[in-house]
N, C-alpha and C positions, 0 to 999 in steps of 0.2 A: 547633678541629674535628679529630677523628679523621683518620687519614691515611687507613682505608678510605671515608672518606663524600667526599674529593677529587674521587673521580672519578663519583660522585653530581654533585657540585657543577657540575663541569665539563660532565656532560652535561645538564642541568638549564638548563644558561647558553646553550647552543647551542642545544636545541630551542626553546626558548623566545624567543631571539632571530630564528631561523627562520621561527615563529609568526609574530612580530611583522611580520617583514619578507614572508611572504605576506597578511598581509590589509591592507596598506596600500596601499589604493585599489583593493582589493579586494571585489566581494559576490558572493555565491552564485547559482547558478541557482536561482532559484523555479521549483518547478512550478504547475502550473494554477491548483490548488486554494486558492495565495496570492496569484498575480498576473493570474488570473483569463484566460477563453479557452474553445476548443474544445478540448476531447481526443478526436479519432475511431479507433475500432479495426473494421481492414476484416479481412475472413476470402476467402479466396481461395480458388475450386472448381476443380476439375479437368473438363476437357469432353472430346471425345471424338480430341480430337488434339494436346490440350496438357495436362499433368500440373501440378498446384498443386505443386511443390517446390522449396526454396528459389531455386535459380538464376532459374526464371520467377516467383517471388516479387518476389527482386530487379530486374527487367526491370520489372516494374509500380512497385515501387518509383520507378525513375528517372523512371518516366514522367508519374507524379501529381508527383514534384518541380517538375517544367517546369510542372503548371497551376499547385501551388501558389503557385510563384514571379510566375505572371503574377497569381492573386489581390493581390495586393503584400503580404504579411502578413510584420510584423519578424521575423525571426528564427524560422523555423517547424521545428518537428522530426518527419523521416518515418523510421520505421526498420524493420526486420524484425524481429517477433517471432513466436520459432519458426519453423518451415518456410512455415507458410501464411499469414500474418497479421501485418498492418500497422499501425502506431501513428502518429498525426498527432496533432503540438499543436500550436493556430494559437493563440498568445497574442495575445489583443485579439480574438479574433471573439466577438463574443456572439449575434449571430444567427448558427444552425447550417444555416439551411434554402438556403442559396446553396453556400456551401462545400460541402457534401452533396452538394447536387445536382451541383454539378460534379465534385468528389472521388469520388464514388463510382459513377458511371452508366461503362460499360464503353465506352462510346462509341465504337459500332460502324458508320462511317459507310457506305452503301451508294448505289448511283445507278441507279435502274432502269428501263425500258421503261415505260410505263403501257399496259396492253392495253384497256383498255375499265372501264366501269363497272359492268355486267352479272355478279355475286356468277356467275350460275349457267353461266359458260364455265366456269368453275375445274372440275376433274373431282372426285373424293373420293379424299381419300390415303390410307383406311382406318385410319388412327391417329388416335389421341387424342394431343390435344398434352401437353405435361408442363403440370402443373399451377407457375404460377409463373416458365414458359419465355418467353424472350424470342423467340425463334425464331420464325420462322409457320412455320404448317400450309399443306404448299407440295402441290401435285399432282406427280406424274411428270413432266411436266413443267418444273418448278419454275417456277409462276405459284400466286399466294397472293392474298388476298381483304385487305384494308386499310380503312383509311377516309384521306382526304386532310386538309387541314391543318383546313378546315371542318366535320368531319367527313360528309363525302360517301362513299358506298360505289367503291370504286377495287380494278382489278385489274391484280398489278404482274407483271413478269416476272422472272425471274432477274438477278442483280446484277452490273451488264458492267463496275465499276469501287467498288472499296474506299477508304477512309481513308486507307491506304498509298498510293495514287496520289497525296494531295493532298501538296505542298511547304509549301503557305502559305494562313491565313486570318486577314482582316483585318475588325473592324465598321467601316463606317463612317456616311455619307447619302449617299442618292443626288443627282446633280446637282439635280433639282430641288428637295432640301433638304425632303420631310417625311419620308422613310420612312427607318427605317434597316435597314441592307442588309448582309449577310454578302460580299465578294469573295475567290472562292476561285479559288488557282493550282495547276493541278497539275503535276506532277513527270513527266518525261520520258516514262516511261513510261504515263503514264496521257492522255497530249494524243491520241496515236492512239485509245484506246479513246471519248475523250470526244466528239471529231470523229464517231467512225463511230455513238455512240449520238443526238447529235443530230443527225447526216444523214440517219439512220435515220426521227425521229420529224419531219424535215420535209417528209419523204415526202405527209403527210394535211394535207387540207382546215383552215384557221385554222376554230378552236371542236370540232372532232374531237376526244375525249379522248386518243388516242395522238399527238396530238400534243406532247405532253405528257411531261413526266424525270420521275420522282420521286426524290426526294431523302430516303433515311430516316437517321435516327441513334437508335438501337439498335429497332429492328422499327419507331418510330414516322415517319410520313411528318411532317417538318418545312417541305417545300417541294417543289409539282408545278408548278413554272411551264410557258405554251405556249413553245416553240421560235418564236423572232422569225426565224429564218435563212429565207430563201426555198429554198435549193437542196437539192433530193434527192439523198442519198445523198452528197452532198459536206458536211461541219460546217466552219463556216466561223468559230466560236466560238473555236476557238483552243486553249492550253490553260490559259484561265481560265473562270470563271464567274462569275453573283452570284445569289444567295440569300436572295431576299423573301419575306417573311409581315406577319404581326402585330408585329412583332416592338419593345420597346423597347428603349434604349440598354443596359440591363443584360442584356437576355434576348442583345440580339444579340452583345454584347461574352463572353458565358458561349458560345452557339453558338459564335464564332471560336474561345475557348478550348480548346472541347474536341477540335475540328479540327485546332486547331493541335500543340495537346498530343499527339495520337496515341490510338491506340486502345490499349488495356489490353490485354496479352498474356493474360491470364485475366478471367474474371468475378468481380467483387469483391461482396460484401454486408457493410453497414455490421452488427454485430453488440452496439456500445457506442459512446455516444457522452453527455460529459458537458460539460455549457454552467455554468461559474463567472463572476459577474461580482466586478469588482474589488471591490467593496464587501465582499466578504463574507471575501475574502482579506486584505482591508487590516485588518477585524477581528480574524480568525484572530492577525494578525502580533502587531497592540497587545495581545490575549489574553494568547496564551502570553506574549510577553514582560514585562508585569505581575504575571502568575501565579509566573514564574520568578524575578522581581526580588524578591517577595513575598516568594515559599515560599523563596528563597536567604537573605535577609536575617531571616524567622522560624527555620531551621535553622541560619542561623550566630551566631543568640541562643543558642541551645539551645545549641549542642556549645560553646559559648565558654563559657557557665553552668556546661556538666556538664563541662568538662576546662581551665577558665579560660586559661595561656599556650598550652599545645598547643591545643586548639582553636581557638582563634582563629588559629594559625598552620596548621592545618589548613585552615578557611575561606578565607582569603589563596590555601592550594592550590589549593581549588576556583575561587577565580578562574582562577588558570592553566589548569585544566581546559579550560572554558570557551573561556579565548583557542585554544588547542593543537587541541579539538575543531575550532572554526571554522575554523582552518588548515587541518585536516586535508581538511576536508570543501570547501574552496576548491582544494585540491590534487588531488584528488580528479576535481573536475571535477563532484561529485556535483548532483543535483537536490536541493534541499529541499522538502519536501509537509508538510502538515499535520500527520499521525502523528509526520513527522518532528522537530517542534519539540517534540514531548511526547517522545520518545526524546529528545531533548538534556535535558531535564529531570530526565528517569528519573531518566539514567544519574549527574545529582547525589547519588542517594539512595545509588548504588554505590558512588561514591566515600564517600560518609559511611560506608557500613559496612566501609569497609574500615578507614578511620581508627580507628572505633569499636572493631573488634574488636583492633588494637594498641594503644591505650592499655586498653582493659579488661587483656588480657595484660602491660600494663606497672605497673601498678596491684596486680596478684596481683605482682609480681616486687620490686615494690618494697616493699607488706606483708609478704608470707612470708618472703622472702630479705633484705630491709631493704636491697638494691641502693642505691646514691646514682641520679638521676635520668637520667646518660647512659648509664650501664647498662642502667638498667631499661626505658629506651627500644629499647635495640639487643636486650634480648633480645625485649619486644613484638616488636618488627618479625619477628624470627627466629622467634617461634611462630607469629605469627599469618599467615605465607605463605604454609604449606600450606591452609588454609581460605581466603583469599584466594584464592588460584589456582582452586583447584575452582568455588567459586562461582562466578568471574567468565566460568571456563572453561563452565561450563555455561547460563548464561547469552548468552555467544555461540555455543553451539552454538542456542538458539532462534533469535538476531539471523540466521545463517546461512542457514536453514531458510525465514526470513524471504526472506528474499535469493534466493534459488533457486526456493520454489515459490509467491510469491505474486507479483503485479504491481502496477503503479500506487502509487499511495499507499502502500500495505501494504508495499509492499517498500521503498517510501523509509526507511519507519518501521526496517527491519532492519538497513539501511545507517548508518543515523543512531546506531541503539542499538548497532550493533559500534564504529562510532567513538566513541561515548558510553562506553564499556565500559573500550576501552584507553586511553583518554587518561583517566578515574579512574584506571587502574590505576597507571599512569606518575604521576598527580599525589599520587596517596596514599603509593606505594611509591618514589617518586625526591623529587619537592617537599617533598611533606611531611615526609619521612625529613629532607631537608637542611635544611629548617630549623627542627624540635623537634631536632634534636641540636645543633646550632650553639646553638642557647637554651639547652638542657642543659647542654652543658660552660661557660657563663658562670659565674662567681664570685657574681656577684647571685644568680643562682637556684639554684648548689648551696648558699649559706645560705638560700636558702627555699626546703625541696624541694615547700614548698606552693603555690607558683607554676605546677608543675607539671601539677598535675590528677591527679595520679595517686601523689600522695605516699601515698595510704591509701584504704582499696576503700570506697564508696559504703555507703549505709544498706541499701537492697535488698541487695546483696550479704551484708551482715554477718548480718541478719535470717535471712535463707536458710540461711547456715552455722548459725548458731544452731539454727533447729528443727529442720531435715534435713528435710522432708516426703518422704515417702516414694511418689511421684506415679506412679512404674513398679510398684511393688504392686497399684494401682489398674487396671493396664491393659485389663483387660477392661472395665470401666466406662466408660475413655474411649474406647475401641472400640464398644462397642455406642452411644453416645453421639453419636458422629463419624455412624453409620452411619445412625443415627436422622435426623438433619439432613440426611444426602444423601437421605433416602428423603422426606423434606417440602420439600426443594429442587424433585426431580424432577417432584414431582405437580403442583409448577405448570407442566412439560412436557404432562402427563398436559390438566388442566384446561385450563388458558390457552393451548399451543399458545404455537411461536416464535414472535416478531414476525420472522418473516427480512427481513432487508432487499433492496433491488433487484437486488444483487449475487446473490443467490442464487437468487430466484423468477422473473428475468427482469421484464420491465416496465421502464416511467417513473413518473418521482418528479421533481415542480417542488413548489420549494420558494420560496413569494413573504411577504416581509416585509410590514409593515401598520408604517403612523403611529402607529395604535391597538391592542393586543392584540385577537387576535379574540376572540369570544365564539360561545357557543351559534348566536347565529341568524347570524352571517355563517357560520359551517360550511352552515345549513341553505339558506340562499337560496345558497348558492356550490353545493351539492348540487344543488338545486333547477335551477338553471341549467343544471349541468351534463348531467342528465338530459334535458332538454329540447333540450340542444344534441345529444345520441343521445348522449353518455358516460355510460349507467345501469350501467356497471360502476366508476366512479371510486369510488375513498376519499377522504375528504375528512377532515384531520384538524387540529389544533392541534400544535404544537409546543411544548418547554419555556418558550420566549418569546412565547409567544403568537401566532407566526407562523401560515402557512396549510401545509398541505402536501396535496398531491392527488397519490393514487396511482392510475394507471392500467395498461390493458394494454400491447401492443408498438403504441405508434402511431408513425405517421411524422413529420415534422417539420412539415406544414401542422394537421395534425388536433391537435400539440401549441401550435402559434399560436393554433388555435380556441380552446383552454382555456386560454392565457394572456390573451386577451382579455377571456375570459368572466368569470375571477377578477376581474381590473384593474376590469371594469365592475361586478360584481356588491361588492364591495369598494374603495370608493376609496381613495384611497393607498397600495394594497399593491401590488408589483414585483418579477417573475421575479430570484431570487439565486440560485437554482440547476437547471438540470435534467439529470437523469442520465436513462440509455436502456441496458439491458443486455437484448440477446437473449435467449430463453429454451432456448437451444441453450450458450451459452455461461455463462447461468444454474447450469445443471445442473453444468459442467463446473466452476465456482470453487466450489461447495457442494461437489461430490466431493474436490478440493484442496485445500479444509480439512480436511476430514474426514482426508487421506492427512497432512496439515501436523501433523496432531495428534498421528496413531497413531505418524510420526516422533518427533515431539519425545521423544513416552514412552519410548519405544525408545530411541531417542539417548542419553536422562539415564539412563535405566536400567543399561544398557552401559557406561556411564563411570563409574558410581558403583560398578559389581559391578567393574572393571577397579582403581579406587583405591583400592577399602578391600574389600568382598565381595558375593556376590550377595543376601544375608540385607538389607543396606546398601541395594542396585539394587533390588530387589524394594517393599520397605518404602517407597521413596523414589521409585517408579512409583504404587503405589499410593494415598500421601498426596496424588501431584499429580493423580492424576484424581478424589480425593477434592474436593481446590481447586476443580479446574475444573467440577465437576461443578453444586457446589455457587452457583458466580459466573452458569455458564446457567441454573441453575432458579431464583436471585432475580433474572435479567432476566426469566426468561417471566411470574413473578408481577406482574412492575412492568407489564411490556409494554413494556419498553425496545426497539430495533430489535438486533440480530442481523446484521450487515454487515460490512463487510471491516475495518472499523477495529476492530471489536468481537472480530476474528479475531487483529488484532496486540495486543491488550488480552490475550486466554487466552494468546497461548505466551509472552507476557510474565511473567503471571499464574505458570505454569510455570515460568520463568526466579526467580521472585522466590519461590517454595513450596519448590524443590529449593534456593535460594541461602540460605534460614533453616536447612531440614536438613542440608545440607553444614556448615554451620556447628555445629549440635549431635553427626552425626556425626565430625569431626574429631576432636570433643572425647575421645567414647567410644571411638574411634581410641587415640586417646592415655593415657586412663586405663584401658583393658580390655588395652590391654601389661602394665598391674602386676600383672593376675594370674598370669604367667609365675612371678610369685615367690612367691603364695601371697597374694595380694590378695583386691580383693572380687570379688565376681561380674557376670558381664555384667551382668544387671540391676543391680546395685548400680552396677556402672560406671557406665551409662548415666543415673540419679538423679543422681549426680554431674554429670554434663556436663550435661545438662538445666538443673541449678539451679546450674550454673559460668557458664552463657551465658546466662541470664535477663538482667543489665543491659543487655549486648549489645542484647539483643533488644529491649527496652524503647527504648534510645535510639536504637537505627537506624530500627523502626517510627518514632518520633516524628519522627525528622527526616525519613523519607520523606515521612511523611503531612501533614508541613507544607505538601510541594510539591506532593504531589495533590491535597492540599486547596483550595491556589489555585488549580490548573487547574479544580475539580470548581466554584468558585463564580465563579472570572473568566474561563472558558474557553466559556462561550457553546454551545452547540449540537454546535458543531462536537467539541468537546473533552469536552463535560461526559460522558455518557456512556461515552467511554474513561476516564478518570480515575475514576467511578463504578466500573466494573468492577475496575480497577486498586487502590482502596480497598477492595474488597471479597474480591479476591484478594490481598489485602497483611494484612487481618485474620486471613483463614483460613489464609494462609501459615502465619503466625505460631503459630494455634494447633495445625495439624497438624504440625507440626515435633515440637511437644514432646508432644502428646495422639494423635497417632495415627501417624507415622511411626516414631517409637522405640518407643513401646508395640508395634506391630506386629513390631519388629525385634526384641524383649524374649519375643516370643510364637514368632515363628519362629524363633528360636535355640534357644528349650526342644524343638523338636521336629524342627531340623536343628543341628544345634550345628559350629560351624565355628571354628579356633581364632586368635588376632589374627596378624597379620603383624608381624615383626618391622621398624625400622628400618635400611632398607639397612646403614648402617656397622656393626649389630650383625650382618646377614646374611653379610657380609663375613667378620667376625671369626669366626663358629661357622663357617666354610667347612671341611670335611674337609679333609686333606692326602693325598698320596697312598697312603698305608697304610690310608685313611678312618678315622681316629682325627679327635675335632673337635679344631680348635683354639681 
């Protein structure tokens, strides 16, 4: 072994024994979407003497902590996101309609006079109440018109003691053991107010309605019991009470809850909420990780095939990968989601190209130059790390973007694929360097430099040198070409319209398995029903498995029970596996965030392509990727594929993987358009060159990606197939606009901006004037 590859070796040894020693007895956080739960996201308003910003964010915060913790839910996560807005996962809840209701109701407890039953003492307040307000419509007064727990007409007076008064609420039964019973303590300061409010009401005759407390929690009267106390104007109740209705063991133990809890320093509105059960998580898991085993073991035939010892010792890298990823993301602390384990997948194909593109470069090094095999490897590695870098560079700049402006799932997926990204990078350029050189300098295989892989360039290769095709001559053809297919892409925009998914229109989406695929007439009699039950606006659909799925408007959590019943009955053996619930207020606002996540991305690769090589490069290399992307949403709109937040980390992927084929072709013309300093060929000539320099590249990194998408796209279920579909679709078109319409474009705009190449720093260095400005 080289004395420079030592300290390869050395660091190779440590992280990797690192690795090893975090994930032993070590596993990841699952999120939701694999270990199955609630995920509730609250939005916090502002009222007229409290401001929604983060500090009273946070205050509401701690205070849903205290219910959650008294729901007893393992390990539940509440946090702030952004100023106004709360995120809860309650792994293990699958019914959302308790947790909700306690989670989210502002629980504003009140205690007050009952003045009579008579609607028309109330005076008129001249306003209109807000539409959707919890508030009553009070007179001058402040006496307001109610209904009591039976719903009886009842008129309350003003509120002589709040939720803050109370110290302590406990459910329990009453002595005589059928009714259960709320007993409420109150807090110092509120025993004097509660004394004076029922000394007050034992003033009246027993059966007199003011004899009467009412007891509301948030505008609704929960409990108006009579005052049992004989003496006027003296309350002799104490500073406790109890709090009878209807009530059963859950309803009453949920009252104490929210008593006890405390009131919410703002008004919360539930905005998204998504119900996974395990079942469908535990799929997800077996998926990807079959798909991964697969598409690992079909690409490490392939690179072993196509570069026989290096690849296979490449392979071996990506094991490492893999372990180092895991660490990373254990270290981390990170969540894993669903997207997320397709980012750990990708980011295999990353590391394959990176492999791919050094031994291609060591392959020309060891034909043209006749290099022995340890050479021919070290100068690969040395060419091939400017295109390596760029790529992988621009690539985390989508993972990033990932990160910052999406949420949930989606952003797991940016997390997962920046981790996915640098540990390729580290296993291609440190692993795998240490051991294809360590095998190189053996005596065995410098008498077989065919051992190698890269003793002599491939048949594509030779073929190619042989005819020259002349493919940048043509470039208007393949421009007008490219241009043609985006304009037959779009029209199934035009025609078919997106399928957007829930994440973007607002709405609910329950998504229920079946024993049996469904067929035509379970859609229509599940339709059928569901009309009947008042849902005449529901969609009713199949799925690629033959599942059910029903899309509706914004309903609440009873109204979406109706329709889980109504399926289960109208369908036997089919079973809620998933329901999501996205506001159509917060709708609008993740469709906008795409839309901003996009026009970044372009911008982003654009800028760093014009910053590395030129703007002629940045321009060219903007334009081929929204050629990509253009072209991946108008063959979802013709399939009628969905259009959702996964299918959002699918485009800047798509993005990541279109500029990662051109960065690899411009590098090339990078490197061959320097020799016309000396009277060489011409940028287009150049550019033909590099185009048909990196065709095997291209050929074999495609192929081993598409190995792994390919098992997601057929063992990846539901959940996966549609990403990977996209991904296969933006991986084809990558590939051909790299070479058909990114450089052809850059071949077009140089004839009519002409910009001239950039030298190599050490030669910028060397032509540096001196101070007489003579060059030297």
């Amino acid at each position: 072994m080289r004395k420079s590859s030592w300290w390869r070796f050395i660091v190779a040894v440590l992280v990797l024994t690192g690795a090893v020693l975090l994930t032993l007895g070590s596993t990841p956080k699952l999120g939701l979407d694999l270990s199955g739960g609630t995920q509730i996201t609250l939005e916090a308003s502002s009222t007229d003497t409290v401001e929604a910003n983060a500090e009273n964010t946070d205050r509401a915060v701690e205070v849903l902590r205290e219910r959650v913790d008294a729901l007893g839910v393992t390990e539940p996560t509440l946090v702030r996101s952004g100023e106004n807005r709360i995120l809860i996962e309650l792994p293990g809840v699958e019914d959302p309609r308790e947790a909700a209701d306690v989670i989210g109701r502002t629980a504003r407890l009140t205690f007050h006079p009952v003045l009579g039953t008579d609607p028309s003492i109330v005076g008129n307040t001249g306003e209109e109440p807000e539409e959707g307000s919890q508030q009553p419509d009070t007179d001058q007064q402040g006496r307001f018109v109610t209904t009591d727990e039976d719903g009886s007409p009842l008129v309350l007076g003003p509120a002589q003691l709040e939720g803050d008064d109370v110290s302590s609420a406990t459910a329990g039964i009453q002595e005589q053991g059928v009714q259960w019973v709320v007993d409420v303590e109150f807090a110092s300061k509120g025993q004097d107010a509660w004394a004076s409010l029922t000394g007050d009401a034992a003033c009246f005759q027993q059966g007199d309605p003011q004899r009467r407390v009412a007891i509301v929690l948030d505008s609704e009267v929960i409990s108006s019991p009579q005052v049992q106390d004989s003496t006027c104007d003296v309350g002799q109740l104490g500073g406790r009470t109890q709090i009878s209705g209807s009530f059963t063991e859950a309803s009453a133990q949920n009252l104490a809850l929210l008593i006890e809890g405390g009131a919410l320093p703002l008004p919360v509105e539930i905005i998204s909420q998504q119900v996974v059960g395990p079942t469908l998580g535990d799929e997800a898991i077996d998926a990807s990780f079959q798909a991964g085993l697969i598409g690992l073991l079909l690409t490490g035939l392939f690179i072993t095939f196509a570069y026989r010892l290096s690849g296979f010792l490449a392979v071996v890298a990506l094991g490492c990968y893999a372990l180092i990823s895991y660490a990373i993301l254990i270290a981390l602390g990170a969540t894993l989601t669903l997207p997320g384990l397709a980012g750990f997948v990708l980011a295999i194909g990353m590391a394959i190209d990176a492999n791919v593109l050094v031994f291609e470069r060591a392959k020309e090094e060891s034909s043209e130059q006749k290099a022995p095999p340890a050479k021919a490897i070290a100068t690969g590695f040395s060419k091939a790390w400017s295109a390596i870098l760029d790529s992988n560079v621009t690539t985390l700049l989508a993972g990033g973007l990932l990160f910052f402006l999406a949420t949930g799932p989606v952003r797991g997926f940016g997390v997962t694929l920046t981790i996915g990204v640098v540990a390729s990078m580290f296993s291609a350029m440190v692993i795998s360097r240490v051991l294809v050189e360590f095998a190189a300098s053996r005596k065995a295989v410098r008498r077989r430099p065919a051992l190698t892989g890269f003793a002599k360039t491939g048949k594509v290769h030779d073929v190619l040198l042989e005819r020259n095709p002349d493919i940048m001559g043509r470039s208007k053809i393949w421009l007008v070409t490219s241009a043609a297919v985006v304009v037959a892409a779009l029209a199934g925009i035009g025609i078919n319209g997106l399928n957007l998914g829930v994440e973007f229109t607002g709405g609910r989406v329950l998504d229920f398995t079946t024993s049996q695929a469904a067929d035509a007439g379970d859609v229509e009699t599940v339709r059928a029903d569901l009309d009947d039950a008042g849902f005449d606006d529901a969609v009713v659909q199949t799925s690629g498995d033959g599942d059910l799925v029903v899309k509706v408007g914004d309903v609440d959590n009873d109204q979406a029970q109706v329709i889980r019943d109504t399926v289960t009955a109208a369908v036997p053996g089919s079973d809620l596996e998933s329901d999501s619930l996205i506001g159509p207020s917060l709708g609008d606002e993740l469709r906008n965030k795409a839309l901003i996540a996009l026009g970044i991305a372009l911008a982003a690769q654009m800028v760093y392509l014009a910053l590395r090589f030129r703007w002629v490069f940045g321009a060219s290399a903007a334009i081929a990727m929204l050629h990509d992307v253009s072209i991946v949403i108008g063959v979802f709109a013709w399939l009628g594929r969905p259009v959702d937040g996964v299918f959002l980390a699918a485009v800047l992927t798509v993005i990541g993987l279109s500029v990662n084929d051109t960065v690899v072709v411009f590098d090339r013309v990078r490197e061959k358009w320097r020799g016309t300093r000396e009277g060489g060929a011409t940028f287009a000539e150049s550019c033909n060159e590099a185009v048909l320099a990196t065709v095997p590249r291209t050929i074999n990194t495609g192929l081993g990606t598409m190995f792994i998408l390919g098992a997601l796209f057929v063992l990846g279920g539901d959940s996966l197939t549609d990403f990977a579909l996209a991904l296969l679709i933006g991986l084809l078109v990558g590939t051909y606009s790299s070479v058909f319409t990114a450089t052809p474009l850059a071949v077009l705009m140089h004839r009519v901006w002409p910009v001239e190449p950039r030298e190599p720093r050490s030669k910028r260095v060397e032509r540096a004037p001196d101070d007489s400005g003579a060059v030297i």
